[in-house]
N, C-alpha and C positions, 0 to 999 in steps of 0.2 A: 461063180468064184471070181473073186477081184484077181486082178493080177498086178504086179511089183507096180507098173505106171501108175496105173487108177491109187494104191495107196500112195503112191509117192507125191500126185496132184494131191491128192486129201492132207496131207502133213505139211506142204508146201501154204494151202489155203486157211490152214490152223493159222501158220506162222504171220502170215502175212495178218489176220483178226488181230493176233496177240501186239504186232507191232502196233496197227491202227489204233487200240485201246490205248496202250502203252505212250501212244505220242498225243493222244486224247488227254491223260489223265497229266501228261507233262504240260500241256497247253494251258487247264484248266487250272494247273497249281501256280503256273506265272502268270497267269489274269489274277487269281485271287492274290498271290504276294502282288502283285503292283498295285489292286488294291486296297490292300493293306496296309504300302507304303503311303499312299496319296491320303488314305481316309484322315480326318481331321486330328489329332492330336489333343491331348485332355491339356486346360491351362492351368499351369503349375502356381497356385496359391497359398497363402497363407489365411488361417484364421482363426475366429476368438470365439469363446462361448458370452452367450448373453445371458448376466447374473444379476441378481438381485441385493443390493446393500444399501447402507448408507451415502447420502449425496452431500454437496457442498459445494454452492458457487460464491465465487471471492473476485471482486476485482482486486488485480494486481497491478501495482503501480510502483514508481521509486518514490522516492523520499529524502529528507534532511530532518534531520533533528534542532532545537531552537529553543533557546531557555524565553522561559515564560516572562520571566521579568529581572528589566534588564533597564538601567539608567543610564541616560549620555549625560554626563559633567558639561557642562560648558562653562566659560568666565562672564561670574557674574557683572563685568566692570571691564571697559578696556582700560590698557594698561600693557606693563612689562613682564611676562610670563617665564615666573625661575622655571630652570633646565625639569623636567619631571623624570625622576626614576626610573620609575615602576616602567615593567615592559609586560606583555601580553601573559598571563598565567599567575601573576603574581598574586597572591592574597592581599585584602584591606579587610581592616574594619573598620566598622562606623566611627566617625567622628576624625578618621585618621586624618592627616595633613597628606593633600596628595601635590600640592604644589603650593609657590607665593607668586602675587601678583606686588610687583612695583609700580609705585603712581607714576603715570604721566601726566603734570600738574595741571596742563590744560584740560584733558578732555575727563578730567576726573571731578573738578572744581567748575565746568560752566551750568548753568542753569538747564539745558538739555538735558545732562545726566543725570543732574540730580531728578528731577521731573520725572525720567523716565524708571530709577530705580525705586521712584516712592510710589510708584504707577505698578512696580514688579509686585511689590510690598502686600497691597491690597490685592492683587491677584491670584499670589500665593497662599494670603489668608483665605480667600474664597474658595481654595482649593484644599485645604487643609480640611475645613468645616467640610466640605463634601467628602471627603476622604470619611471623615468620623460618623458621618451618615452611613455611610458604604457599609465599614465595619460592621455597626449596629445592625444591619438588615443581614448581612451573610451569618453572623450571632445568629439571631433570631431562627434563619435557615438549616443553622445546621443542628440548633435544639430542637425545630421540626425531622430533620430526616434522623437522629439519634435517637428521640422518638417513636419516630417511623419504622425504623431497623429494629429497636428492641421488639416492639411488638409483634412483627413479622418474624424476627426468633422466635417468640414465643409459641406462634402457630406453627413455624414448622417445627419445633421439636415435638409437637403433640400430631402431626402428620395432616394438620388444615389445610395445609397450600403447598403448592409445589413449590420444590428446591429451587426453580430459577423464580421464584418470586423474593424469597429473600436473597439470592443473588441483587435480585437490582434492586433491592433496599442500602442491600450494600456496598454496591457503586454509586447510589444516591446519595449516603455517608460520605463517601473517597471524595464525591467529588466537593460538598458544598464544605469539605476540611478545605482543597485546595483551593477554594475561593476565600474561604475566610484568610489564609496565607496569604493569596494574592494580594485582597484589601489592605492586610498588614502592613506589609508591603510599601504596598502606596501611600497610606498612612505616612509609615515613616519618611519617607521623601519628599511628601509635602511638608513635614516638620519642617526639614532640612530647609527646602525650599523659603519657608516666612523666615528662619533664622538667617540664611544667606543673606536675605533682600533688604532685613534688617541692618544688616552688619553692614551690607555697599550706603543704605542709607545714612549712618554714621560716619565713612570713610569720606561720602563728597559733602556734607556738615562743611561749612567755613570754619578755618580755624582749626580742622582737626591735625592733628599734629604725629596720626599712624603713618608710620613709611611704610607699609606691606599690606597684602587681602589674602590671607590663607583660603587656600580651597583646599576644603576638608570631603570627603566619600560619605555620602549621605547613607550609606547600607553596606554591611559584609556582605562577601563575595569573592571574588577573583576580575582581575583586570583580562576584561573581552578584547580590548582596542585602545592605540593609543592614537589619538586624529595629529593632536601638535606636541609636540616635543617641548619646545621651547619657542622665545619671539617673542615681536608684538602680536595682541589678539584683541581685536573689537568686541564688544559687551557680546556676548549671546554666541560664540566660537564655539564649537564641539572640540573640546581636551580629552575626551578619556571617555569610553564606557563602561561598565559597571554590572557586574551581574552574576545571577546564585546558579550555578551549576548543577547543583539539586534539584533543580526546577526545571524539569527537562519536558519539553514535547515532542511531538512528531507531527511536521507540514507533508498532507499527500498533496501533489496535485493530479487530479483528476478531470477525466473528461465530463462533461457537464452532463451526457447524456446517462453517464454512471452514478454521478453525483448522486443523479434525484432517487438512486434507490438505499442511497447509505441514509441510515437511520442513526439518532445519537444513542450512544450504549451497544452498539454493533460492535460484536468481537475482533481484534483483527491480532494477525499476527505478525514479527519482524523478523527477516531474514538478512542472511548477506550482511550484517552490521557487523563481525568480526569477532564472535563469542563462538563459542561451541552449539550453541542450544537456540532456537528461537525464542522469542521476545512476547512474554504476553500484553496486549495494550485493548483501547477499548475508542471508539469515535467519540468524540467529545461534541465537536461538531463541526459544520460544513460552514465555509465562510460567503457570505450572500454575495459577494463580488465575484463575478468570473474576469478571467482577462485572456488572450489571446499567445498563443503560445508555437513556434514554429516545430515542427515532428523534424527527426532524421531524416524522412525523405523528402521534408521541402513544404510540406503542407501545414498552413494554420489550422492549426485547432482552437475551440472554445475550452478553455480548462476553470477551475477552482479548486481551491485548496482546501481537504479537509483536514483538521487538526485532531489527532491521536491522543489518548493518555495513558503513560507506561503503566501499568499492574502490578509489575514484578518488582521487590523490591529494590532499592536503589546497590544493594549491593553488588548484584545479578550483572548489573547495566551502568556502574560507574564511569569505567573507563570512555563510557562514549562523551563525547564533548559540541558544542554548539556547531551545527554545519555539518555536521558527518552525515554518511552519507547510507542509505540502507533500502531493503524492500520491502514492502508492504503486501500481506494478502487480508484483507479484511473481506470479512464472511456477508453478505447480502441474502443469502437464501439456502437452508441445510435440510433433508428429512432424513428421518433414520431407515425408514426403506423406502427403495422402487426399484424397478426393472430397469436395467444399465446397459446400454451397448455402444462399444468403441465409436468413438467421433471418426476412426477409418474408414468404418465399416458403411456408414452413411454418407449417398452423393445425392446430388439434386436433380428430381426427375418431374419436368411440366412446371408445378406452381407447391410442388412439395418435397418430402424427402424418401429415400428409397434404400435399400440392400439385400445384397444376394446371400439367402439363405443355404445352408448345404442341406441337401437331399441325396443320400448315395453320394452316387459320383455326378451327381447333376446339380448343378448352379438356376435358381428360384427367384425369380425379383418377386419384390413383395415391396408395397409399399410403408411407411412405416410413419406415425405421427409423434414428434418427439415435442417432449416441455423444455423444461431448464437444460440449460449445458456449458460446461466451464472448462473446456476446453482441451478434456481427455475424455472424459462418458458422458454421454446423451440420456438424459430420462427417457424412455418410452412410453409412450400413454396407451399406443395403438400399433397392433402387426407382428410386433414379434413377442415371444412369449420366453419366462426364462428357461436356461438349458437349450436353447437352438444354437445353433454353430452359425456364424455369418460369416464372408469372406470380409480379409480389413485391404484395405486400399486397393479395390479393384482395376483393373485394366480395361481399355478398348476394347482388348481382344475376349473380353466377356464378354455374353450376353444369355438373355432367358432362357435354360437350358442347353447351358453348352458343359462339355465335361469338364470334370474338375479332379483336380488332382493334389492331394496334399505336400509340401514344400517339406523335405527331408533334411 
């Protein structure tokens, strides 16, 4: 039979286990919260699915606009130059008087000038006849590509050839119209030309007995510049330029190493020019001169300039005028699908490129082989597939399987 001590040690030895456990189980709950605290933390990410559509690489460049043909006046004769009008914006037309020249009896009567304007004479004519050459062959060119076009309608309305072949039948048309213009053109101003050189020819004649030399606007247009107002001007003076607002291009300059992928008939587009809508245009071509050109931050660059032609019609694009100023994305390489993932998403790891895939809540490097890229999506050729998630601008504090955590 126990007696009241012996239980009272047994309840006593209970108490004292239950403590022991009790400061056990508190021990073992602040080892695991501390660490729980210390354990590593998931980094908080952002990221994109990698999808499949259409692509487009464009170089983008600024620009000016610049009429195609454009005449500088000058005085055929020195002489006394009446006050000129016309100021910048002004309309002429052919034939108009745009100033008078007064003799100065010496240098208009010695044998120098005369020599030298019967010397213009023949030079202008020899430029006339080549003018009427020109003409003749852009004719001939553009009854080839009207030609050319027709038939190419023909096919594709019966479904022979694809749409973008009579597309560029039909920029073939546009363009050898605005050549035959251009020659016109020209044409007309060499007219102008043999009849000016004529007329100074008559003025230094001995004996002639004109007091004036009208300079007349060899072509309608609008006044671009005015170099001299009024004064004396020596034979061959830039007075005035001259030029059809209609005639409008677009100068890119480009870096050379860009250049060599733009093709002529490449699409391009114009932004930032001051319309509502972008600008349809097309490369006409690349001008074979490069020249050197300083960047914002101080560096030369090799550039060249390639020349645009607007698509859209003129009424679209009126308001722009010579010199304005706009942006250019012209197309160099388009498909209609491939596998896309953000240029974030992708950093450079060795001698290639790389991104973190999400797995769970685990972060995946994977390596990844990319084609074309235009400076938002990367083609994919190799690594990721579509519908993966990849983290976009990743951190230091990533690396291959660390926790990941979505950015709320």
């Amino acid at each position: 039979m126990s007696t009241p001590n012996t239980s009272k040690a047994k309840k006593t030895a209970v108490s004292r286990a239950l403590r022991r456990v009790a400061y056990g189980l508190v021990a073992v709950a602040a080892v695991g919260g501390f660490a729980w605290t210390q354990r590593p933390r998931p980094v908080v990410v952002d990221s994109a699915l990698v999808t499949r559509g259409p692509m487009v690489v464009t170089v983008d460049e600024d620009g000016v606009t610049r009429i195609k043909d454009r005449y500088l006046v000058s005085a055929p004769l020195a002489g006394n130059l009446g006050r000129i009008e016309l100021s910048p914006g002004d309309p002429v037309e052919r034939g108009a008087v745009l100033s008078r020249m007064l003799p100065v009896e010496s240098p208009l009567l010695d044998a120098r000038s005369k020599a030298g304007v019967e010397a213009r004479v023949l030079s202008a004519s020899a430029a006339q006849r080549q003018a009427k050459t020109a003409i003749d062959r852009a004719r001939t060119a553009l009854e080839l590509a009207q030609a050319e076009a027709d038939r190419t309608r023909a096919l594709a309305d019966k479904g022979a050839i694809a749409p973008a072949d009579l597309e560029r039948a039909n920029l073939a048309l546009r363009s050898r119209k605005e050549e035959l213009a251009s020659t016109q053109f020209g044409s007309a101003v060499a007219d102008y030309e043999v009849q000016v050189a004529a007329a100074a020819v008559k003025r230094v004649q001995p004996g002639s007995k004109s007091e004036q030399f009208d300079v007349t606007s060899p072509c309608s247009g609008v006044v671009l510049r005015v170099l001299q107002k009024e004064g004396v001007a020596q034979a061959g003076s830039a007075l005035l330029e001259i030029g059809d607002p209609a005639a409008l291009e677009v100068v890119i300059d480009v870096l050379t190493s860009d250049a060599i992928q733009l093709k002529p008939g490449a699409r391009a587009r114009l932004e930032r020019w001051g319309g509502d809508e972008p600008l349809a245009a097309h490369v006409k071509n690349v001008e074979p001169s490069a020249f050197v050109k300083v960047s914002a931050m101080g560096v030369e660059e090799s550039r060249v300039n390639a020349v645009l032609q607007l698509d859209d019609p003129r009424e679209k694009w009126k308001a722009l005028g010579d010199g304005y100023r706009l942006e250019a994305k012209i197309e160099v390489w388009k498909t209609d699908s491939a596998v896309l993932v953000s240029e974030g998403a992708l950093f450079r790891r060795d001698d290639g490129w790389a991104a973190y895939v999400v797995e769970g809540d685990r972060a995946s490097a994977r390596a990844v082989k990319v084609g074309r890229r235009n400076g938002a999506v990367a083609q994919v050729l190799e690594g990721l597939k579509e519908g993966e998630r990849v983290v976009l601008h990743p951190s230091d504090k990533l690396a291959a399987g660390s926790r990941i955590e979505a950015r709320k």
